[in-house]
N, C-alpha and C positions, 0 to 999 in steps of 0.2 A: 606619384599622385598626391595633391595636397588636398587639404582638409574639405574645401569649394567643387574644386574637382571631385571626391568622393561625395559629396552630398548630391551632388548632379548625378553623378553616375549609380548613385543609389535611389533616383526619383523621389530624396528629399527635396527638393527646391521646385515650386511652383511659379511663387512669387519674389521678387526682391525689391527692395526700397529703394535704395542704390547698390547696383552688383560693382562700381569701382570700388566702393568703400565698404562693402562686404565681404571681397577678395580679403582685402586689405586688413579689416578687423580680425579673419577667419584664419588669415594665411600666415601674417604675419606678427600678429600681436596676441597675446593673452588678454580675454577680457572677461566679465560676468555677462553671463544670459541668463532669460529666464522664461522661462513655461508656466501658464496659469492651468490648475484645473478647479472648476468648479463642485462643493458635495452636494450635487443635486440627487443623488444618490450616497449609497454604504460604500458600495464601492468601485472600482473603474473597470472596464470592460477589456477586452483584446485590442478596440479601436485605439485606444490611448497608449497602447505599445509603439504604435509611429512617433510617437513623439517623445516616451518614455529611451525608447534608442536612440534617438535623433541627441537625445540630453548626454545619452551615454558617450556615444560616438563623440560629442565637441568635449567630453569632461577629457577622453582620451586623448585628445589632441593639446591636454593643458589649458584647456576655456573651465572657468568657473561656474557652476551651475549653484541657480537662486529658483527656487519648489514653490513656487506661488500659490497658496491654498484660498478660494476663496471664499471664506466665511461671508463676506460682504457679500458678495458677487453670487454668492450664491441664494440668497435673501431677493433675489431679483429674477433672474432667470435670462440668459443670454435667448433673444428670441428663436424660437422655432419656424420650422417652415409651417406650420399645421394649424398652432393654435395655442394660446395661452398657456406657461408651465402654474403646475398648483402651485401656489406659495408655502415656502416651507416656513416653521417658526425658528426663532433665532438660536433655541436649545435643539434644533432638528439639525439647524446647517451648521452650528459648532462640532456637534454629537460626529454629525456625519464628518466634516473637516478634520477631526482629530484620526476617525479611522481611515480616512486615503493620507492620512500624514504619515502612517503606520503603515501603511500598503506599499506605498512610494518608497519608505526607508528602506525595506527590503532590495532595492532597484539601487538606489543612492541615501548609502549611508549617511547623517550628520556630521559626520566627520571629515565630510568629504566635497557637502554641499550646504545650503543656506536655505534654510525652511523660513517661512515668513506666511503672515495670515493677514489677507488682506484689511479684515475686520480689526485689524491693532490700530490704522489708518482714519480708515473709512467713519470710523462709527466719533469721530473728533470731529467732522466738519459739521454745521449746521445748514439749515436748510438755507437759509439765506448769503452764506459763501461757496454754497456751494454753486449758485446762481450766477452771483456776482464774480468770482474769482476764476470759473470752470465752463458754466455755461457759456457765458458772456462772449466765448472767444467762438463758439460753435452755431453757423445759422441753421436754424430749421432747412434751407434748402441742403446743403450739408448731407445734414444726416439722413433726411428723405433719402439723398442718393442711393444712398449704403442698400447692399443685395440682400439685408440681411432683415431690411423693414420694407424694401419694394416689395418682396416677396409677400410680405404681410397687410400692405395695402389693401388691398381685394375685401379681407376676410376681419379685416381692424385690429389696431398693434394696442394696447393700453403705452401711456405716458411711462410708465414704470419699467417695462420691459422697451423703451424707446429712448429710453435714459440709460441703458445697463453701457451703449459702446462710451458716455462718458465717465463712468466707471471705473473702466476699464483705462481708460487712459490716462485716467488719475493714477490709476496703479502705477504706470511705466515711468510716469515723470517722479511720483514717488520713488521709485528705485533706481532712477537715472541721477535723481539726485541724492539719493541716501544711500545707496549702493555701489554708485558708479556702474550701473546696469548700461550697455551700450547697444543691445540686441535683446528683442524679444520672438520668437517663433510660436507659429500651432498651424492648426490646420488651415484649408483655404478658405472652411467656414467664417475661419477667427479673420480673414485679412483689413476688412471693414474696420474692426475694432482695433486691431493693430494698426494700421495707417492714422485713425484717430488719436491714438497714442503721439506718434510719432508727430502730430500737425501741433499738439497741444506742446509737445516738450521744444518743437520750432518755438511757440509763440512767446513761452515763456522763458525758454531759456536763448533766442537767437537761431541768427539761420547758420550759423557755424555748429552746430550741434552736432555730435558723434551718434545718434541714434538711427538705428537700422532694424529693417523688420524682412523676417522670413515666414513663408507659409510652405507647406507641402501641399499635394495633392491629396485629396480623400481616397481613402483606398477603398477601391470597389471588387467585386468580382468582375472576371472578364464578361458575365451576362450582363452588366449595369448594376445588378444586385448591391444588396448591403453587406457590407463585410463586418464577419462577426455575429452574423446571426444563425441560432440552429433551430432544427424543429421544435425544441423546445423555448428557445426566446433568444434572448441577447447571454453571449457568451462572459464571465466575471471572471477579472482577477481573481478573486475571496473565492477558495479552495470549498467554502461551504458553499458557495452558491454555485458553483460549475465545478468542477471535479477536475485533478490532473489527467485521468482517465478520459474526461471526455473533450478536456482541451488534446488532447494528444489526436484524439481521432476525429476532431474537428481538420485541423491539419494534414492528419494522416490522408483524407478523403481529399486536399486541396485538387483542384483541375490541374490540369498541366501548362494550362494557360497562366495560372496565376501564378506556381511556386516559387517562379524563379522572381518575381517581384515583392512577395513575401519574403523572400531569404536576404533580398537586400535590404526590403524598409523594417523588416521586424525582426532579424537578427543583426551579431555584430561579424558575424564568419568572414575573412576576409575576402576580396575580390578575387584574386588568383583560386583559392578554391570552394568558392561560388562558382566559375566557367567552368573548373576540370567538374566539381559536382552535377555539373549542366547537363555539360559534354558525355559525361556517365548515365546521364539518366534518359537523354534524348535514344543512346544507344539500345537501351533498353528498357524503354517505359513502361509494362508490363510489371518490373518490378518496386516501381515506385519509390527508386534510392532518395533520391531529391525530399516525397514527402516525409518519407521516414527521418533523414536529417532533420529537417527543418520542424516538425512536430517534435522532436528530440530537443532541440535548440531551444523553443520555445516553453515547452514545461520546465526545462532546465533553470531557466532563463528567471521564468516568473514561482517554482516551486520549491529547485533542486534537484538535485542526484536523486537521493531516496524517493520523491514524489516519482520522476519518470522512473525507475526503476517496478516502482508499486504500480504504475500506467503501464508497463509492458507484459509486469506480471499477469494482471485483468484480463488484459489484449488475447494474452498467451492463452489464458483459463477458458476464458469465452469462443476460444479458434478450436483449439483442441478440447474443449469437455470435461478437462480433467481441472479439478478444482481443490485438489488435494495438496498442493506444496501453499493454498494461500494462508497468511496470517491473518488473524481475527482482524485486522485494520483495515485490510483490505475486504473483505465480506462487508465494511461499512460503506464502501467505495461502492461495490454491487449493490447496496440498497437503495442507494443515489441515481443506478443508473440504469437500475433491472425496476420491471415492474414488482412490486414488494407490501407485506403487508404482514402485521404481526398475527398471529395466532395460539388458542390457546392449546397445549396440549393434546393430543389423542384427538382433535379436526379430521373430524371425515375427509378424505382425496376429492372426491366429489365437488362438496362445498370451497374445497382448497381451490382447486382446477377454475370455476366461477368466478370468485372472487379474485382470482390474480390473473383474470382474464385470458385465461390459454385455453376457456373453452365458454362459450357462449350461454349454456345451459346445463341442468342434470346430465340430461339427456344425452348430448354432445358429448359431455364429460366421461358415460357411461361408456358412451362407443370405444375413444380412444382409448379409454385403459383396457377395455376387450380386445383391444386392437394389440396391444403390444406398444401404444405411441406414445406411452407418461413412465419418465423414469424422476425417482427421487435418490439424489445423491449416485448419480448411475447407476442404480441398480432397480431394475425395472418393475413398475408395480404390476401384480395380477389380480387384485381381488380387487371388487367395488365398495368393499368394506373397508379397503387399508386406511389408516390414521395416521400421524404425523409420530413422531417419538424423536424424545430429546438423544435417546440412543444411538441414532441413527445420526444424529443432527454435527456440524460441524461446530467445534469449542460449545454444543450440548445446546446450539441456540439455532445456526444458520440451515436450512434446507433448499440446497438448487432443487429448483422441480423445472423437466425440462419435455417436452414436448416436441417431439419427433427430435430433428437434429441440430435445430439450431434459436428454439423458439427458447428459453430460458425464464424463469421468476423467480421470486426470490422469498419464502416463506419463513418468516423470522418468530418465535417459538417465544413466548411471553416468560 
């Protein structure tokens, strides 16, 4: 199977520019590609690992990978389906730019690939070449086409976010010519902007031109839903804002519909055992081998060994009750992910039970500990007077308080 053929068969490829001279590029030659992400955000989500694989995958095959950061591009906002992005200021989208420059090295190292900020570029041209040199080549019927400002007709696009796909194609031809960039990929969002790219580097550089463009498909759940998103919001790379614990059980929960489409676009595991993993899991889906790989895969992937290992430990603590082999780190992890709240010493159970919502009222609160149903640190409380104590506390700070069998909070000791 060669490089085209695995991107197919991993439902990378949605769209192609020219698939002979894609084969061609992919199969046969070494060349530089490149991926844009914008810092319209701190940092990138779970959605951006299709494409963050997608880089790994062609680096594996001997293709050059070029990390396209958009400081510029980000300053504008590629449009939405919805409704105008806020404008960031220029200390906002650098700020942000440096930390996904940092996010990303962890995935592909400097060493290994070609960081570039579109804003090194961008911010040279002036208003009026950028007109004449850029627009000039682009009619307004054009770009109306694009699905990416039809969508936005209805509800009104501003000029500035109507201007980001020529942008963007200043980028490609800038790296097609300062790079020898010959492919650029994203999602099927991006194909609009990428096709634009690619008309632009025709016009100026000839219709003999080696530039080619790839989109994937968007990854959905198998409901239509959005993928990547949890009760809580949008799932994050950045370990502070989503937790390896809850990336782990994000996955861990995938449908059975989806995994096996996850383990191709969002892992690198190979083919042959992706099927036997299939084949194992169809046998017995009950046990859920396929999520457990592929949640494993993926914390791996974006935190490490030690992060899923601290994810399993959680998993482990929260299944069975027992919370005694965790390390103070991980109790940081539960505070992220358990309802939690600090208090001062010697805190009435009562007021405790309320405020960390495991019981609605006094009242409520009173029943269950009469009841036998509130244990702290497993050991069950009995009096409506009992207090908190650092003695009691794990590393003298953390207190699981846990209601009936599986309701847990997290009471952290000032």
């Amino acid at each position: 199977m060669n490089l085209y053929e695995e991107l197919i068969w991993r439902g990378l490829i949605k769209d192609v520019s020219n698939e002979e001279k894609a084969k061609k590029l992919l199969n046969e030659d070494k060349i530089s590609f490149y991926c844009g992400f914008d810092p319209t955000g701190e940092s990138l989500t779970v959605g951006h690992l299709v494409q963050v694989v997608r880089m790994l995958l062609l680096q594996k095959y001997g293709h050059k990978p070029i990390v396209l950061i958009g400081g510029a591009t980000g300053l504008i906002g590629d449009p939405r389906q919805t409704a105008e992005r806020k404008l960031l200021t220029l200390d906002e989208s650098l700020a942000n730019a440096a930390k996904i420059k940092a996010q990303l090295s962890t995935f592909l190292p400097d060493t290994n690939a070609v960081y570039v900020n579109n804003y090194d570029w961008i911010k040279n041209i002036d208003m009026i070449s950028f007109l004449r040199d850029y627009g000039k080549h682009f009619s307004v019927n054009y770009m109306i086409a694009k699905d990416t400002v039809q969508r936005r007709l209805e509800i009104g696009i501003s000029y500035t976010e109507f201007s980001y796909m020529l942008i963007q194609a200043i980028d490609f031809h800038h790296l097609y010519k300062n790079q020898d960039c010959k492919l650029q990929f994203g999602g099927s969002d991006q194909w609009g902007n990428i096709t634009t790219g690619l008309e632009l580097i025709r016009k100026l550089e000839g219709e003999n031109s080696e530039a080619i463009g790839l989109s994937s498909p968007l990854l959905l759940k198998a409901d239509g839903s959005k993928f990547g998103k949890s009760e809580s919001g949008a799932l994050w790379l950045d370990r502070e804002l989503t937790t390896p614990y809850e990336l782990y059980q994000y996955f861990l929960n995938a449908s059975d519909q989806d995994v096996e489409n996850y383990l191709k676009q969002l892992t690198l595991r190979p083919k042959n055992e992706i099927i036997e993993l299939m084949k194992n899991h169809l046998e017995a889906p009950e046990r859920r081998l396929a999520q457990k790989e592929l949640a494993s895969d993926i914390v791996t992937l974006v935190h490490g060994e030690k992060a899923l290992k601290q994810a399993l430990k959680v998993t482990d603590a929260l299944f069975s009750g027992d919370f005694q082999s965790l390390l103070e780190e991980e109790f940081l992890i539960l505070s992220k992910v358990l309802e939690s709240k600090s208090f001062s010493e010697n805190a009435g159970i009562l007021d405790v039970l309320v405020d960390l919502k495991l019981a609605s009222s006094k009242r409520e609160a009173r029943q269950f500990v009469q009841s036998g149903a509130i244990q702290i640190n497993d050991e069950k409380v009995i009096a409506i007077d009992q207090s908190l104590s650092k003695e009691a506390a794990f590393f003298n700070q953390y207190l699981i308080i846990r209601r009936g069998k599986k309701n847990y909070a997290l009471a952290i000791l000032k």
